[in-house]
C-alpha positions in Angstrom: -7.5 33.5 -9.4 -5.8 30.5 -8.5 -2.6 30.4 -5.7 0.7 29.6 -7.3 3.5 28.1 -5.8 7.0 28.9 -6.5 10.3 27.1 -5.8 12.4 28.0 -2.8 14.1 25.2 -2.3 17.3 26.1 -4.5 18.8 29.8 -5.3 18.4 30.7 -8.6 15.2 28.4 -8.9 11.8 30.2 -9.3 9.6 27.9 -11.0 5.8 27.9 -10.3 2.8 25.6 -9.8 -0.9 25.9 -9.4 -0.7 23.0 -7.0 0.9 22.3 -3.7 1.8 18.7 -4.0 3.8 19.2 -7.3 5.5 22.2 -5.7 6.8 19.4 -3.6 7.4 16.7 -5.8 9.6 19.4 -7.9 11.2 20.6 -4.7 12.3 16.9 -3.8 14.8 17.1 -6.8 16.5 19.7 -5.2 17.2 17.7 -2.2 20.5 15.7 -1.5 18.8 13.1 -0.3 15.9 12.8 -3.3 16.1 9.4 -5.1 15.9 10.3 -8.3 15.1 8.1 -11.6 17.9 7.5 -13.8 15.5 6.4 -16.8 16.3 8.3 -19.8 13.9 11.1 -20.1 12.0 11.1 -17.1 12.1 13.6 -14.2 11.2 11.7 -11.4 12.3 12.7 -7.6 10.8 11.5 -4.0 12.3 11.2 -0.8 10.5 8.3 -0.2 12.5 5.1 -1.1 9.2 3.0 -1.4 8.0 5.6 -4.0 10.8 5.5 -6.0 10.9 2.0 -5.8 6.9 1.5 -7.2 8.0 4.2 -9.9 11.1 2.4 -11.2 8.8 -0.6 -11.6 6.6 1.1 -14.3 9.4 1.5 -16.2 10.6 -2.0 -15.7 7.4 -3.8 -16.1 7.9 -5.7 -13.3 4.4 -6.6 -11.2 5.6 -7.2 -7.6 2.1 -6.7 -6.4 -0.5 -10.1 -7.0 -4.2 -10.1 -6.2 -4.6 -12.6 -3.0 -7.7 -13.6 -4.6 -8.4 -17.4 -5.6 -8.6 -17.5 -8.9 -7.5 -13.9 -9.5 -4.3 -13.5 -11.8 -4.5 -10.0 -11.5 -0.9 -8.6 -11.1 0.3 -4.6 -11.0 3.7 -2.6 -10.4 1.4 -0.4 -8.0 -0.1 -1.2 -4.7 -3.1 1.1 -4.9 -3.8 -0.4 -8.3 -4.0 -3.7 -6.7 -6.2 -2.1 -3.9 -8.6 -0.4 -6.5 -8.7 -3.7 -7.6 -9.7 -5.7 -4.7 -12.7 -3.2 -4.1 -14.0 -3.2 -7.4 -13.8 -6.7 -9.0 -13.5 -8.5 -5.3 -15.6 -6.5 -2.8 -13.0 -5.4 -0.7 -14.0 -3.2 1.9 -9.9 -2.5 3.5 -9.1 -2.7 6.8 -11.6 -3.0 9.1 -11.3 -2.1 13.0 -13.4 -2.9 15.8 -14.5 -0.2 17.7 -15.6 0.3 21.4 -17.5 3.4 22.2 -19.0 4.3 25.4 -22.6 2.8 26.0 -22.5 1.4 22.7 -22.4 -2.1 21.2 -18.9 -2.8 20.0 -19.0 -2.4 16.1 -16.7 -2.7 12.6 -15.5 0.6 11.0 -13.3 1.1 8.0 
């Protein structure tokens, strides 16, 4: 039997989930300080301004975020689009770090 979830963020409120994160997501709608979309029909509340800003750009169609590639036109409204992207048509490997560990040969590590 899976764990369900329920609202306590608002009296009065006793919805339920089957997952955690949308338990939160839900829960961020309560909150004074949500930023919440003003698109007609949609439900959409973070607290996180960058996350409601990559959201309202779905709705807008606007592509903010361009593939660095030469040659590459490839534009998306989200930024892990663009990475999914870069790894899959580009090789991208992310962020590597170099690493120093004791009696090894410094190395790369994503």
């Amino acid at each position: 039997m899976s764990k369900k979830y329920t609202c306590s963020a608002e009296p009065g409120c006793k919805q339920t989930f089957t997952k955690f994160t949308e338990l939160k997501r839900h829960e961020a709608a309560h909150s004074t300080e949500a930023y919440t979309c003003t698109w007609p029909g949609c439900n959409f509340a973070t607290l996180l301004k960058k996350s409601y800003d990559i959201h309202c750009d779905k709705h807008t169609g606007e592509q903010r975020w361009i593939c660095p590639q030469d040659g590459c036109d490839y534009k998306t409204n989200d930024p892990s689009c663009l990475t999914r992207h870069r790894k899959t048509k580009h090789g991208y490997r992310g962020r590597l770090y170099y690493v120093y560990r004791s009696g090894e040969d410094p190395q790369w590590v994503e």
